[in-house]
N, C-alpha and C positions, 0 to 999 in steps of 0.2 A: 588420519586421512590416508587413504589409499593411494599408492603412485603407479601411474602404468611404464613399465619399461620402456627405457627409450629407442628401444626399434619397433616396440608397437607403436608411439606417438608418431615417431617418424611413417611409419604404414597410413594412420588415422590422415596426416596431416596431408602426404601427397595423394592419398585416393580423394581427399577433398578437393585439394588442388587441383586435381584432374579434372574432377566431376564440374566445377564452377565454369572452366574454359573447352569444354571436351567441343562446343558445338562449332568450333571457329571457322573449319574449313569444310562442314559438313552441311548436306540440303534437310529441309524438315518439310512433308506435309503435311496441311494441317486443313479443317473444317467439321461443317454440320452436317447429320442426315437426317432429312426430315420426309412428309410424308405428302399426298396430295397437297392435303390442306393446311399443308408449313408448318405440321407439330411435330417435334423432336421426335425420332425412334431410339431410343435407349437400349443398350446389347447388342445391335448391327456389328456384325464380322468386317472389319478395312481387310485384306491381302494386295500389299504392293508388291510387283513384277519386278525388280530389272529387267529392260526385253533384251538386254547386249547378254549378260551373265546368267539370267534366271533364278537368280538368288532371291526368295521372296521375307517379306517381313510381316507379321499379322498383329493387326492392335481390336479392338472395341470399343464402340463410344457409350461414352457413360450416361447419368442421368440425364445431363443436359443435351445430348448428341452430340454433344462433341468427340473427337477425334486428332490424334497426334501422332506421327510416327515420325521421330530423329533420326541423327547418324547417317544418313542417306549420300553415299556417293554420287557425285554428278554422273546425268544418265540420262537414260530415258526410260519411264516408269508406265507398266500399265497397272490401273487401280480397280481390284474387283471390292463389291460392296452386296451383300448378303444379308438378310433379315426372313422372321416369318413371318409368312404372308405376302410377301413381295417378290416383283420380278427381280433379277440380280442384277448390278447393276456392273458394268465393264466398260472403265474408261483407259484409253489410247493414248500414246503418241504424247504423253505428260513429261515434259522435260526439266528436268532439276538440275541448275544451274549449281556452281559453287557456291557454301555458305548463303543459299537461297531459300527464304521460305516461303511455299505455293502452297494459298491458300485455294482450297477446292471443297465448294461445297456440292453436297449430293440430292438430289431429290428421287426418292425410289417410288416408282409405281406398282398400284396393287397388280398383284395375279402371285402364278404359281413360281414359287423358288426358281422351278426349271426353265421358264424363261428367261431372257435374257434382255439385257437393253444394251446395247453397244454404243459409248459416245467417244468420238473422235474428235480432238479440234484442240489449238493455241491456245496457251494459260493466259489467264487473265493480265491485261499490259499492268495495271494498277497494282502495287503491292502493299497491301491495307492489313497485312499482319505484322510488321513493326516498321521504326522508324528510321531505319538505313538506309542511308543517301552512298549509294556505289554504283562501280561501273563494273559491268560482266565482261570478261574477252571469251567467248566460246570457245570449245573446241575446235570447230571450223576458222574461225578468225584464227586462233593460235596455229593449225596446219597451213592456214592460205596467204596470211599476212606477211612481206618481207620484210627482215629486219637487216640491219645492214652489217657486213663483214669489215670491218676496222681494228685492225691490230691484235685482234681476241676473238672468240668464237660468239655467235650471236646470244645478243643478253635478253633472255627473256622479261626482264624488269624493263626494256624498253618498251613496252607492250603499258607502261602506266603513262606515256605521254598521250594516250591515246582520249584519255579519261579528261572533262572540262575543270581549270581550276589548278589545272597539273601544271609546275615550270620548272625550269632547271635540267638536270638530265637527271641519270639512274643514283649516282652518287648522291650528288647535291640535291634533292628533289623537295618542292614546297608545294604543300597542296590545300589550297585554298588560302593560299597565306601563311602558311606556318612558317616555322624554322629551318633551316638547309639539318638535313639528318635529322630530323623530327619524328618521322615515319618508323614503323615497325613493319619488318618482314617475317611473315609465316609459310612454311612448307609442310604440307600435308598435319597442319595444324601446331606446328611446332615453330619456336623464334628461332630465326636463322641470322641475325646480327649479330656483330663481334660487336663485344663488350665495350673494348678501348674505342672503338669508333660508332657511335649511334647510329641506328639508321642506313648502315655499310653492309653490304654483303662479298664477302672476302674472293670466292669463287661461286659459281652459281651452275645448275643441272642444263644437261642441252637442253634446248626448247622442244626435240621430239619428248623427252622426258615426261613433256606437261599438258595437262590434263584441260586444265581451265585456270584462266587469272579474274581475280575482283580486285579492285583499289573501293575498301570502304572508307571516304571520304570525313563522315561527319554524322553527328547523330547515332554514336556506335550504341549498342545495348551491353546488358553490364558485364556481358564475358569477354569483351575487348578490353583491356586498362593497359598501363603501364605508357601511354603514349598520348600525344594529343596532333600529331601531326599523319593522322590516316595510317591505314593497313593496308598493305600488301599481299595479299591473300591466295598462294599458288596451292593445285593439287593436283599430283603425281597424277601418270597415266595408269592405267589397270587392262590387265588386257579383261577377255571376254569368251564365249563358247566360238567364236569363229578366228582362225588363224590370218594374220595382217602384220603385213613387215613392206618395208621401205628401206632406199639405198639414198644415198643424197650427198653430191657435191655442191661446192660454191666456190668461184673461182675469180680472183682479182689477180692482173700480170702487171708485169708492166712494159711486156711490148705492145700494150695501149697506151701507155704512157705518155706525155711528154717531158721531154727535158725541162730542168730548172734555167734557172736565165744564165748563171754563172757556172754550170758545169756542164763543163765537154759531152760528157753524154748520161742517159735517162737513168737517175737509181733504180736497184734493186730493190723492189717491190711487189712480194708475190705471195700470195695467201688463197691456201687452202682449205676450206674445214668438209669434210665428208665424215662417213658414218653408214652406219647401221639399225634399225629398228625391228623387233621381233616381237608380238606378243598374242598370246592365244592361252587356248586351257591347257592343263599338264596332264597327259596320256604317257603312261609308261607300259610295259609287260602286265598285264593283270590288275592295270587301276586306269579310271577314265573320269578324269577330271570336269568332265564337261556339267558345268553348274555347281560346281563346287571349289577348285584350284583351277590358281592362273596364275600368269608369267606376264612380264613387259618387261625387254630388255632393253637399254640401246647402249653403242657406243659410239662417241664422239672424237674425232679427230680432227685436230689443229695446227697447222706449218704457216710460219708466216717470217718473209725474208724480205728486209728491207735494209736498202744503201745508207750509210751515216749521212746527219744531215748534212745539208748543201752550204759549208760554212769554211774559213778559209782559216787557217791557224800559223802560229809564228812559233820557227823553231832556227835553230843556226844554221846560217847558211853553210856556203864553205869556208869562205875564207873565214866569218867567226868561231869555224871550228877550230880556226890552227891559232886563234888569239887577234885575229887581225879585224880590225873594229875603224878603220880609218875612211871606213864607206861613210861614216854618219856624221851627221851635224846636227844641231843644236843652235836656236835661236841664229841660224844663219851661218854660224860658226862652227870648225872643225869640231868634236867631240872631244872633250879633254877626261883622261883617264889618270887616274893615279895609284901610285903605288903604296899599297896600304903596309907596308913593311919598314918603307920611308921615314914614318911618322917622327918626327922631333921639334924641338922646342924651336920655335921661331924667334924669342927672344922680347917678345913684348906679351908676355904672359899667354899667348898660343899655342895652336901648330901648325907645320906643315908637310907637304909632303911633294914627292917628287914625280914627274910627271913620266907616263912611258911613251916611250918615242914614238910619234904616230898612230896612237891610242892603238897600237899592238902590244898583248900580250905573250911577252914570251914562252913556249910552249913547255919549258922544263920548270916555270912558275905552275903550270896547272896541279894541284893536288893529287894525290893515286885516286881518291875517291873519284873527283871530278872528271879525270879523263879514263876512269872505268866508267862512269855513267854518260860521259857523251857518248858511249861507244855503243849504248844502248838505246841512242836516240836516233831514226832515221833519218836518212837526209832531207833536206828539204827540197821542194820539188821545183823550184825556181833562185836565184842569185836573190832577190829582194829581199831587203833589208827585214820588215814586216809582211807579214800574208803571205807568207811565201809557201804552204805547205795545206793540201787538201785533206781535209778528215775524210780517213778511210776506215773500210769493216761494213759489215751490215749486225743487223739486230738480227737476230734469231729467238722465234716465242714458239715453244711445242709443249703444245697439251695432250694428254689423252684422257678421257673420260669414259667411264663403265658406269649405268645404272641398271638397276634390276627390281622391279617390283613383284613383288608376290600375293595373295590374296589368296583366303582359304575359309572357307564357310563348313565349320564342324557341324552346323543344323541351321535352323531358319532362327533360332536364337544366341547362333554364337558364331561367330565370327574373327578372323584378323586376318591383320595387313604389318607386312613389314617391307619398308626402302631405305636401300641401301646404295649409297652414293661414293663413287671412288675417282679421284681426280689427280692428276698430276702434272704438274706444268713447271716447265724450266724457261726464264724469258734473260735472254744473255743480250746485255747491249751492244751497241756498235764500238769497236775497238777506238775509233776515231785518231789514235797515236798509234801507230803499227809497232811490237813489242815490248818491253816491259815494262814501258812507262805508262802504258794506257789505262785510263780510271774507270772502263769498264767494270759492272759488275755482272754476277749470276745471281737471277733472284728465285727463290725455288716457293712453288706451292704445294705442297702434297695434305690437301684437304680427305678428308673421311666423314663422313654423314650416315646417320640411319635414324629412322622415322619405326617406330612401332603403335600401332594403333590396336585394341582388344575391345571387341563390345558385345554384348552381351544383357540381353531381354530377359528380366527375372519374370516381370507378369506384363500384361499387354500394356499395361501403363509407366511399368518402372524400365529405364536403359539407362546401366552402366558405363560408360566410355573411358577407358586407361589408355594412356597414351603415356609415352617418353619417348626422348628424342635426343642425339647427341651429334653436336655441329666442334671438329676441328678443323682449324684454318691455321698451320702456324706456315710462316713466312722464313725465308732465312736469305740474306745476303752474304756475296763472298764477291770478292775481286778476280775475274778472269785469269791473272799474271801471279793466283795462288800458289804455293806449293812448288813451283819452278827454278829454284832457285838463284833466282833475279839477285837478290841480296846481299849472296854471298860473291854474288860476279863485279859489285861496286868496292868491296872492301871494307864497307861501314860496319862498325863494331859499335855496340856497347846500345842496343836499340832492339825490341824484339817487337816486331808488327805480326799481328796473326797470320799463318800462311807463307811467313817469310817475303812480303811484297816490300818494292821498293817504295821507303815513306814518302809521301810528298815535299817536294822544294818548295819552300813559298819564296818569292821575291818583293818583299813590302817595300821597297824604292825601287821602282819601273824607269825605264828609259826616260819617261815622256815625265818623270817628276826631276829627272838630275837636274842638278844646278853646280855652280861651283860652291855652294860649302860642304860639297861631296869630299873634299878636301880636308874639313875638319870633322865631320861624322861619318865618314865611312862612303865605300860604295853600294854593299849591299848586308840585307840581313839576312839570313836563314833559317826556316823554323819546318821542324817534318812534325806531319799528322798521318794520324792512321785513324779506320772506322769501318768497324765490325759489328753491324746493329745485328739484334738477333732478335725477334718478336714470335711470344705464341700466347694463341687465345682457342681458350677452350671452353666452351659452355654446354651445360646438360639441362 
């Protein structure tokens, strides 16, 4: 038995692969041409138009009259139809929606080839070549439609609420019932969910990026799988023979604002996204793209500054700073504090211990560690015992985003596309502790995407479609108070946190739990934690 090499298998395996799912995000049309008297014309020439790019596509219909032409960008198609004996036939203004297939039949009337018949007019509302239950967001809806600016740049997957049957939001999304993360996301016919999270799309392209969205719902044909809770189905913009660019702000302040009920005055909230869109055919010195190379570019930009939340925090006042604790009570009672140094045998199998005068703590008792780290804690912004201190800081989210779509038509049988997506976003929380102790972190995205699409007409009946496509997302977390050497300013030895940050203090017996057998178990405990998640996902 013969064996075929394993990077030929591996060839064999994914040009299969491709070929079973190539039509995902692509239009197809398709029908009959027949004659006065509704008998099939067999060898009829189809030539489809793009009328934006003029890239045309030519198939024949067979014995039966049928006719099929795939791989179709969404667009606007005119359809010439050619036979002998017959006038020609030229139809308008045929629009191909995403992963749409428009069924169009032809009836040619007799006379001379050199006449013409011109038909203009809306595709049929009924779609009676297969059984996909979806919803189209056109191009014009994706340009006209507002989505809204909240803390991130606008998510083009908010464009699936739009669809009947849809709940939850972009994340969590159930459609017709399914499962939250059910769904599968496609761009420009490629998965774009991360692995560890179903159904999640980690960063996503600006919405000038996008071309057209479908949510296919239900009733998928068989080049959909892997999912049962509907597709998401987005594709890239392309530019065209005519040059089209746009500029575009959005703007949330907050001296529109109002203040919250318990702070002095209005947070800091202000979000910007603006941007650029460019795309047209590619003319350079001695080559002219026009109906052959094209460009779409955009870049996206994101600032967005918000005041930490509106919530009140307990830190030492003054006098707890110097040990003195004689403000507080307890079940109605002074606060009784003890000296855990004290400890000895009370004489009926016990202990106990002795009290400090006026529940102060004398200040040459405090530890080096402990009064190097109060030294790092701000003051508090009132004498009160609890509440006494306002989270300060604002959040800080900047992204910038680069897309560029390319498109290149070697002949009316070969063709590609390649998009390439570049993203970077830094989103740094609210300090809400003002220096070293604050639990802020910095979360970083720098995502990388590109989409390549090859297709390629061997005879009017057979197309090709290779595609690959590769989506990273990785994530990375760090603490603000990184690398500044907070650490080495408390004294603490024998502990190494990434970054050198100060660990956390836990206090697992809080004020509001003392009792007096704080006497025989102590008054407090301490336990430091640290956490450095680091996440990456890659899929191809």
């Amino acid at each position: 038995m013969r064996r075929l090499p394993v990077i030929k298998l591996m060839i064999v395996w994914l040009a299969t692969s491709t070929f079973t799912c190539w039509g995902q995000d692509r239009g197809t049309i398709l029908g009959r041409v027949t004659d006065p008297s509704s008998a099939v014309i067999a060898g009829a020439t189809i030539t489809v138009t793009n009328s934006d790019t003029g890239i045309k596509t030519t198939t024949s219909t067979n014995e039966a009259g049928n006719y099929v032409i795939r791989g179709l960008a969404f667009g606007r198609y005119e359809i010439a139809c050619e036979a002998k004996g017959f006038r020609k036939y030229v139809g308008k203004d045929n629009t191909v929606d995403v992963a749409q297939t428009l069924t169009l039949d032809i009836a040619l009337q007799v006379g001379a080839v050199e006449q013409t018949v011109e038909v203009s007019g809306a595709a049929p509302l009924v779609e009676s070549s297969t059984s996909d239950l979806g919803t189209v967001v056109d191009q014009k809806q994706v340009a006209d439609l507002p989505l809204s600016v909240s803390g991130n740049v606008r998510n083009p997957e908010s464009f699936v609420l739009l669809a009947p049957g849809v709940s939850g939001d972009t994340a969590n999304t159930e459609v017709n019932g399914s499962q939250d993360r059910a769904k599968e996301v496609l761009v420009d016919g490629v998965q774009s969910t991360g692995p560890e999270s179903g159904g999640t799309v980690g960063t996503y392209p600006p919405v000038e990026a996008i071309g057209e969205f479908k949510l296919l719902a239900a009733n998928f044909s068989a080049e959909y799988g892997k999912t049962g809770g509907g597709f998401e189905i987005f594709t890239t913009k392309s530019g065209n023979n005519q040059y089209h660019g746009s500029l575009f702000e959005y703007l949330r302040n907050d001296q529109f604002d109002a203040r919250g009920f318990i702070s002095p005055t209005t947070p800091v909230n202000r979000q910007n996204e603006f941007g650029a869109a460019l795309g047209g055919p590619v003319i350079l010195p001695k080559y002219n793209g026009r109906n052959r190379t094209f460009f779409y570019f955009v870049y996206d930009g994101f600032r967005y500054r918000a005041g930490a939340t509106n919530q009140l925090l307990t830190l030492p006042n003054a006098a707890q700073r110097t040990g003195d604790f004689s403000g507080l009570v307890k079940g109605g009672a002074p606060l009784a504090i003890y000296d855990p140094y004290s400890s000895r045998s009370d004489g009926a199998g016990g202990f106990t211990r002795d009290l400090f005068p006026g529940a102060r703590i004398p200040v040459n008792r405090f530890s080096k560690v402990s009064a190097a780290t109060l030294q790092l804690l701000p003051p508090a912004n009132t004498n009160q015992a609890t509440a006494n201190y306002t989270a300060v800081g604002a959040t800080t989210f900047n992204r910038n985003v680069v897309t560029i779509k390319g498109d290149h038509a070697f002949s009316d049988r070969n063709r590609v596309s390649l998009f390439v997506y570049v993203s970077n976003e830094a989103n740094i929380a609210a300090a809400t502790i003002d220096g070293a102790l604050s639990p802020a972190l910095n979360q970083q995205r720098p995502a990388r995407w590109t989409r390549l699409n090859h297709d390629y007409q061997f005879t009017p009946t057979t197309l090709n479609n290779f595609r690959v496509g590769y989506t990273r997302e990785p994530q990375k977390w760090f603490r603000v108070t990184s690398d500044q050497g907070y650490l080495q300013k408390t004294g603490l030895t024998g502990v190494n946190p990434p970054g050198d940050i100060v660990p956390r203090v836990q206090f697992t017996d809080t004020y509001q739990n003392w009792s007096d057998e704080t006497k025989n178990k102590g008054l407090t405990r301490f336990s430091s934690a640290t956490r450095y998640p680091y996440s990456r996902a890659t899929t191809t």
